[in-house]
C-alpha positions as CSV (number, residue, x, y, z in Angstrom):
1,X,11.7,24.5,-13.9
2,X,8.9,22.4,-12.7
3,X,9.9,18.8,-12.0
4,X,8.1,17.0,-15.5
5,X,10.8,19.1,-17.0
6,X,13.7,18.2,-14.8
7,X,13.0,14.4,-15.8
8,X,12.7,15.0,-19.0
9,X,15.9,16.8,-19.3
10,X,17.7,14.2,-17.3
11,X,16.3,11.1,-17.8
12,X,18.4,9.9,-20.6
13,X,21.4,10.4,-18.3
14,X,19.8,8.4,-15.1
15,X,18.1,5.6,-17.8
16,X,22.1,5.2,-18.9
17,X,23.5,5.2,-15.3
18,X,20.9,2.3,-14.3
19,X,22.2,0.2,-17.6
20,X,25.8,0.4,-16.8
21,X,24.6,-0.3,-13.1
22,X,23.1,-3.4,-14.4
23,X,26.3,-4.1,-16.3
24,X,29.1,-3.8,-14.0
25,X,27.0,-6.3,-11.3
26,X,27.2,-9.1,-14.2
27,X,30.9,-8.0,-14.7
28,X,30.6,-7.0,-17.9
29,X,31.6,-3.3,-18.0
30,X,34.5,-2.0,-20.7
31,X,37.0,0.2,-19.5
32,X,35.3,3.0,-21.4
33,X,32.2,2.2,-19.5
34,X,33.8,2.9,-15.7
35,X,35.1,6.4,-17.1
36,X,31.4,7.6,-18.4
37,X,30.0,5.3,-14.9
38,X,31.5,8.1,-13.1
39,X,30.5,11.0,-14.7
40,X,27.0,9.8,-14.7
41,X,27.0,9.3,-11.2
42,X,28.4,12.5,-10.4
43,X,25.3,14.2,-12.4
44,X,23.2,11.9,-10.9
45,X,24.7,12.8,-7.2
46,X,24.2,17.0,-8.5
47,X,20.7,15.8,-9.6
48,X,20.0,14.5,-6.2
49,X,21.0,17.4,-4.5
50,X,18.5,20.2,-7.2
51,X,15.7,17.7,-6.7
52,X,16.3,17.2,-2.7
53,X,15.7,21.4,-2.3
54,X,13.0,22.1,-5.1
55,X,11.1,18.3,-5.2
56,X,12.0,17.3,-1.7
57,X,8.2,15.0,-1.7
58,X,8.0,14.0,-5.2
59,X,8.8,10.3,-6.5
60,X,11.8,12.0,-8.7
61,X,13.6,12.3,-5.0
62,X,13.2,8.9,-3.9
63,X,14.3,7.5,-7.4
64,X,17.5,9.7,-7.2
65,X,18.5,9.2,-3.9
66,X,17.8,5.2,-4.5
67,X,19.9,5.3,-7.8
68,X,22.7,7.3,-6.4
69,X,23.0,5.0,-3.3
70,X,23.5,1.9,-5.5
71,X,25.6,3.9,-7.7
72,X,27.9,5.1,-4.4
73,X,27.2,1.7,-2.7
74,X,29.3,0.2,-6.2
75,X,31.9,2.6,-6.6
76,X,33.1,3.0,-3.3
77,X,32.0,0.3,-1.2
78,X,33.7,-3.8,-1.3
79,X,31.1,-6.3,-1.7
80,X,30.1,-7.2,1.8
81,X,29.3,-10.2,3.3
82,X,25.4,-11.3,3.8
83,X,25.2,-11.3,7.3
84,X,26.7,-7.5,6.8
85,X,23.9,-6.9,4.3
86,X,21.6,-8.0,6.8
87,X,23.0,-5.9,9.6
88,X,22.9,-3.1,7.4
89,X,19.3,-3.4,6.1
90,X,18.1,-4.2,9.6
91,X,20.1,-1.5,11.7
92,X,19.5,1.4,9.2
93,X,17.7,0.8,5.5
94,X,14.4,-0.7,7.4
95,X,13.8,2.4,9.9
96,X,14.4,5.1,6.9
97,X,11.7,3.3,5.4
98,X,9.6,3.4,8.5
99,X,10.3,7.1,8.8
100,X,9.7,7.8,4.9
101,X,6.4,6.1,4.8
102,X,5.3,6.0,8.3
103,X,2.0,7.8,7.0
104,X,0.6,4.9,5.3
105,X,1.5,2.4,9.0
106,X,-0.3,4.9,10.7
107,X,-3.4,4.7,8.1
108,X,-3.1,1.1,9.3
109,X,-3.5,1.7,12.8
110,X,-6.4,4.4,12.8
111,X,-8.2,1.4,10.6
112,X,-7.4,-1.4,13.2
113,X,-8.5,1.1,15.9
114,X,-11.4,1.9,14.0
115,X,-12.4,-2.1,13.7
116,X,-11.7,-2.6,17.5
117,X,-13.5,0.2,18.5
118,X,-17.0,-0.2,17.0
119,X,-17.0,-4.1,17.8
120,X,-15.9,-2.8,21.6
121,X,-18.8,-0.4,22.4
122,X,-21.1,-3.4,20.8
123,X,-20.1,-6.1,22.9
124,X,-19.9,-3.9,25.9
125,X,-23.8,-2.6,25.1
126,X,-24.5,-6.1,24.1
127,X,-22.4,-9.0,25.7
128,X,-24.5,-11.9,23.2
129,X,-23.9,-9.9,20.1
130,X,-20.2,-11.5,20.2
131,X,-22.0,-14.7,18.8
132,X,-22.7,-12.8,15.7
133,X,-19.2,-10.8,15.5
134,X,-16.8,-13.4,15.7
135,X,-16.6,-16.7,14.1
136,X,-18.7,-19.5,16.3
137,X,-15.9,-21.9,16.7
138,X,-14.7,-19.0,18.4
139,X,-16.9,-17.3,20.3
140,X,-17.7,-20.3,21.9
141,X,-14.0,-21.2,22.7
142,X,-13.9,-17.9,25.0
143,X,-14.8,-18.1,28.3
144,X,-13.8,-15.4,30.5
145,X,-14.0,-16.6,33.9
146,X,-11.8,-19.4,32.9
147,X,-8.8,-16.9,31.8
148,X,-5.5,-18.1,33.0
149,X,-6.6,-21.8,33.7
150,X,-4.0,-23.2,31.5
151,X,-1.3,-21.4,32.5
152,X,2.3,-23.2,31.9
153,X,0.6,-26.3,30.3
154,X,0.9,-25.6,27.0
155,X,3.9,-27.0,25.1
156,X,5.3,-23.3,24.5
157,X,7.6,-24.2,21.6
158,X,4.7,-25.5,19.8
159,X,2.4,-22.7,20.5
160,X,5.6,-20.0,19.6
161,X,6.2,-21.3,16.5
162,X,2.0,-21.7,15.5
163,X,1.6,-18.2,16.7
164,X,4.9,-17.0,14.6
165,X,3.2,-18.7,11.1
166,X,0.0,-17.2,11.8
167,X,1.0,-13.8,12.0
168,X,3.3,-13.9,9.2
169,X,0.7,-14.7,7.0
170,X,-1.7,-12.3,8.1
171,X,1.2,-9.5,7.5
172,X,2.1,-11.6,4.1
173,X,-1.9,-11.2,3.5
174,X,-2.1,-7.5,4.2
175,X,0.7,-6.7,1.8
176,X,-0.1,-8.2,-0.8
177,X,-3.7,-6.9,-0.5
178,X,-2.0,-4.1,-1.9
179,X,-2.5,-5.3,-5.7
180,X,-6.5,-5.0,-5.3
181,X,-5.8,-1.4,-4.8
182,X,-5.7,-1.7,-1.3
183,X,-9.0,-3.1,-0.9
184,X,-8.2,-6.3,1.0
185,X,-6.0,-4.3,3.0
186,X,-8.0,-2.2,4.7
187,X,-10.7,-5.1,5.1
188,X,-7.8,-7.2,7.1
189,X,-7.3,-4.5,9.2
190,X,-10.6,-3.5,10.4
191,X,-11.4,-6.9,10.3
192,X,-8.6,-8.2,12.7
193,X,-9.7,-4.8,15.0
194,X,-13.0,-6.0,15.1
195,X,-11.8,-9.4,16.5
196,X,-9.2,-8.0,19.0
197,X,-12.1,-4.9,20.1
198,X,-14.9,-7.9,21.0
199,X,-13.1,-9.9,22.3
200,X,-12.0,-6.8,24.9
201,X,-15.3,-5.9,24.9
202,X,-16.6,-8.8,26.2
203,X,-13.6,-9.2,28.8
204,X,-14.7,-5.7,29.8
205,X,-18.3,-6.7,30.6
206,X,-17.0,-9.6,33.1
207,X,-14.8,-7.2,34.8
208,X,-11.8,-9.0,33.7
209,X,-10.0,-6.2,31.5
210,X,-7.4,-5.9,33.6
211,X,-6.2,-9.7,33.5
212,X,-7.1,-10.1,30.1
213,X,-4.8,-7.0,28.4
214,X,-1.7,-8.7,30.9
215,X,-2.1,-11.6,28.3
216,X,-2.0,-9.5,25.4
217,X,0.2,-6.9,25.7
218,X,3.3,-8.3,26.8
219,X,3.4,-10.2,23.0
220,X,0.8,-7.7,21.4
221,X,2.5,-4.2,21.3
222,X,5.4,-6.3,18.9
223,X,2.6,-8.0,17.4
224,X,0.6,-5.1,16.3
225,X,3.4,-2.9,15.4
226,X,4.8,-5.8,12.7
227,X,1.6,-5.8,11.8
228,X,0.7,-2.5,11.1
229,X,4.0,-1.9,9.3
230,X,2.6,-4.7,6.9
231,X,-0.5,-3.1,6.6
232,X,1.3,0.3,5.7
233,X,2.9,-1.9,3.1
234,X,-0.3,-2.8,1.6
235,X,-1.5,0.4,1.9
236,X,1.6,2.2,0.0
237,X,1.2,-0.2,-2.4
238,X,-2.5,0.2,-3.4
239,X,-2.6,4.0,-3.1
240,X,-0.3,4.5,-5.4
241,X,-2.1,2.1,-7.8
242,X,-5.0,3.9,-7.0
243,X,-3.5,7.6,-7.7
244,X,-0.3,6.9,-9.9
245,X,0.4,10.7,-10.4
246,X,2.0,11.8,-13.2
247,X,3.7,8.0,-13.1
248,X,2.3,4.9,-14.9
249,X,0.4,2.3,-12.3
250,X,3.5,-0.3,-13.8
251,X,5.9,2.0,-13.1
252,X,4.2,3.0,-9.1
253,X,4.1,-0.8,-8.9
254,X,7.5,-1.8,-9.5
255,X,9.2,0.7,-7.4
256,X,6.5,0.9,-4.3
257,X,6.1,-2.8,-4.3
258,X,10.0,-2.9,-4.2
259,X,9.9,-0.6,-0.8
260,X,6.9,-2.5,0.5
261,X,8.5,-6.1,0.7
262,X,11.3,-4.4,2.2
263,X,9.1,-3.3,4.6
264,X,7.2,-6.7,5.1
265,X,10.6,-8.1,5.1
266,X,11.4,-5.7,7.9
267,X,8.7,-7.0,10.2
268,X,10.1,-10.9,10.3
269,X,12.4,-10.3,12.9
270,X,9.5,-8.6,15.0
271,X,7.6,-11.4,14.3
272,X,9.1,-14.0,15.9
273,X,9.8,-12.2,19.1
274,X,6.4,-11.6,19.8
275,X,5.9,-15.3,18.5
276,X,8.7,-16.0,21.3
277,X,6.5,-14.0,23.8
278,X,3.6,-15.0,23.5
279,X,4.4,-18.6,23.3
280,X,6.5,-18.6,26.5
281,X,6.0,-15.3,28.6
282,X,2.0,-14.7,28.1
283,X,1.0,-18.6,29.5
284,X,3.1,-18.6,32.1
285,X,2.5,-18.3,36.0
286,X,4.3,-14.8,36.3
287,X,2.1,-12.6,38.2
288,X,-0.1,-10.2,35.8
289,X,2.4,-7.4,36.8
290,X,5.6,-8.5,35.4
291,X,3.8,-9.4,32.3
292,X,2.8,-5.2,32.5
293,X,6.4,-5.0,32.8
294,X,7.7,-7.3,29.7
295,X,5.1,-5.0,27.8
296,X,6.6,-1.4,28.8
297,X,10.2,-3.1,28.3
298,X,8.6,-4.2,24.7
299,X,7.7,-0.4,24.1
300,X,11.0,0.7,25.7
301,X,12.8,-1.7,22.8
302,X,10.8,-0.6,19.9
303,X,11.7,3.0,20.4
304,X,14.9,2.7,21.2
305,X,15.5,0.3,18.1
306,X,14.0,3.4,16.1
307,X,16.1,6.1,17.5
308,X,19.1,4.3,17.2
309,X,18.9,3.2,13.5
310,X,17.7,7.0,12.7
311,X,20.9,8.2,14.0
312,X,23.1,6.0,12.4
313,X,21.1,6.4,9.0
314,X,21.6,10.4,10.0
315,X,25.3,9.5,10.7
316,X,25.7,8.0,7.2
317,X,24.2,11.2,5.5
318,X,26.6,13.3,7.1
319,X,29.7,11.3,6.3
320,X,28.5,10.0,2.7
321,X,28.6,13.4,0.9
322,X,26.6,12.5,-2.6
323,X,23.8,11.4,-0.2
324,X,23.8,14.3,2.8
325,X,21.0,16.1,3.1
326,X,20.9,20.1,1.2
């Protein structure tokens, strides 16, 4: 049995589950319907398990395993509170998406890099040719030798919470690029590379590389991260528009787009730390090693924030038995 015939034979069943899904959240399930509710989950749950070991990368596996979770989630679970929601979602549901579609972030990346790169080697062959890379009212607003002038007299709250908006809605800009097929996507990323790699570039050429990356990474390895999980977003989004499969592009779109503003959603938090970095950490007088060493803690936190939500979502698969793995 190829898996076109597996949905076929089952889809009745699953469409049925998701109605009385549906139902019993308004409250508005008969008696009768709890009884067949938990049949259909338990075929559901065997479903999971056939399409897990014979379809383990095809879209039928994620549907299942997203249908039987609500369904579990319902029938044995208590509502929960928000803040518990929001625990959960943050601790666990947003680092298996990371892990599930980590493909399309790195995509991201390797674009950024590609950006950065090019407009590095340019600046550094050709220091002037920034002019004609970057925005005027920007080039002309960098000055190398004056790097560090300013610092701790900015009004840091201000600056943190400018910074936070900005980058928000570049990431809120790269997923939704995601509806032109991906298109704007891709041009935000190398784009926003292309900015980051001159500017370097030209640093580089003044023999300044070393004080200017202690001003960017101790906010920038958060920064980039939330960022290129948005730009995954995007770029899940878009591809699957762009190659629906066997699936209809309104179909790819409602269920990617669901995962992608979970992951966009995912990034917030990451957000406003590097917001909270770089508005009071990055201008201040701390000597350009400790701000090496707020960026390797950075790193240190991101990691272990990923390890320790994919064991707990490993712990849950082990103790939830319709949902561990075959």
């Amino acid at each position: 049995m190829n898996s076109k015939q597996f949905i076929k034979q089952h889809r009745e069943n699953w469409q049925e589950l998701e109605e009385l899904l549906a139902r019993m959240k308004r409250r508005k399930a008969a008696g009768t319907d709890l009884a067949r509710f938990d049949r259909l989950y338990q075929k559901a749950a065997q479903n999971l398990s056939f399409s897990r070991t014979f379809f383990p990368d095809e879209e039928v596996t994620f549907y299942l395993n997203d249908l039987v979770a609500k369904a579990h989630n319902l029938l044995y679970k208590s509502q929960s509170s928000s803040m518990a929601q929001l625990k959960d979602f943050f601790q666990i549901k947003f680092v298996r998406l990371l892990f599930e579609q980590w493909k399309f972030v790195v995509a991201s990346m390797l674009l950024f890099t590609l950006g950065g790169l090019g407009s590095f080697f340019a600046v550094i062959h050709d220091p002037l040719s920034i002019h004609s890379i970057l925005p005027a009212e920007m080039s002309g607003a960098i000055d190398p030798q004056r790097l560090g002038e300013n610092e701790g007299a900015v009004d840091s709250a201000v600056m943190s919470a400018s910074i936070m908006t900005n980058n928000i809605r570049v990431a809120i800009l790269a997923f939704a690029g995601g509806i032109t097929f991906g298109i704007l996507t891709v041009y935000l990323m190398i784009y926003n590379g292309i900015i980051v790699g001159a500017i370097a570039g030209l640093f580089w050429s003044h023999g300044k590389s070393y004080e200017f990356w202690a001003y960017i990474v101790p906010h920038g390895m958060i920064e980039l991260t939330a960022i290129f999980i948005a730009g995954g977003a995007g770029l899940l989004m878009g591809y699957k528009l762009l190659v629906p499969g066997r699936y209809s592009r309104g179909y790819q779109l409602k269920t990617k787009a669901k995962r992608s503003v979970q992951l966009l959603l995912g990034t917030i938090p990451l957000f406003i730390i590097a917001g909270l970095i770089e508005g009071f950490i990055t201008p201040s007088p701390l000597p350009l090693e400790m701000k090496y060493m707020a960026a390797f803690l950075t790193v240190l936190g991101l990691l272990f924030y990923a390890w320790s939500g994919w064991l707990l979502d490993q712990k849950r698969k082990r103790l939830v038995h319709p949902l561990q793995a075959p």
